[in-house]
N, C-alpha and C positions, 0 to 999 in steps of 0.2 A: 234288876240286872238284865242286860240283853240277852239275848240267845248265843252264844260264843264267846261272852265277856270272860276272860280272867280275872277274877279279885285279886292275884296277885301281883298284875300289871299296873300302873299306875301312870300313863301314859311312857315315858322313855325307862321307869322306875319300876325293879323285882324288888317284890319283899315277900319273904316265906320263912319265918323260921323255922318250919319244919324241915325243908330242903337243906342238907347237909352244908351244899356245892357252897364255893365263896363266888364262883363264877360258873353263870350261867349263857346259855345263846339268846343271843335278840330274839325278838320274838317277827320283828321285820329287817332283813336284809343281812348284811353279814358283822360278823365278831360277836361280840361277846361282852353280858354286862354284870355290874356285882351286883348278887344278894345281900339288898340291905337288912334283910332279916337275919341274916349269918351275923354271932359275934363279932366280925372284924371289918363286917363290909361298911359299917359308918364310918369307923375312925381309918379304913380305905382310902375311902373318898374323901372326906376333909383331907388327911395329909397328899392325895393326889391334886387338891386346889392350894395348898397353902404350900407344898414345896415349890412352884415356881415363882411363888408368890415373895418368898422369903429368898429364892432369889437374888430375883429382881432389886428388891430391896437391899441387898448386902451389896452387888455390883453398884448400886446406885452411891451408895456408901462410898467405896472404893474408889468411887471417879472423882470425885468432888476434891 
């Protein structure tokens, strides 16, 4: 490990499950990211990719 590394950084990605937070601060620049290590922060982020997703998909439906 380098001198400064966080193991709990993973390039754009927190994981701590010891960290209570569901959301945490970037560690470069501004806002705010999920701890994947928190109970809720996977199934988070999967429905924060799959709600536009499904969408999409219903609209698509609807046009046709």
């Amino acid at each position: 490990m380098q001198p400064g590394e966080d193991p709990r950084w993973n390039g754009p990605f927190y994981t701590d499950p010891d960290n209570p937070a569901l959301f945490v601060r970037k560690r470069y620049g501004f806002g705010w990211t999920i701890n994947l290590g928190h109970p809720w922060g996977r199934p988070l982020l999967v429905a924060l990719f799959l709600i536009p997703v499904a969408a999409v998909v219903v609209i698509s439906l609807l046009v046709r």
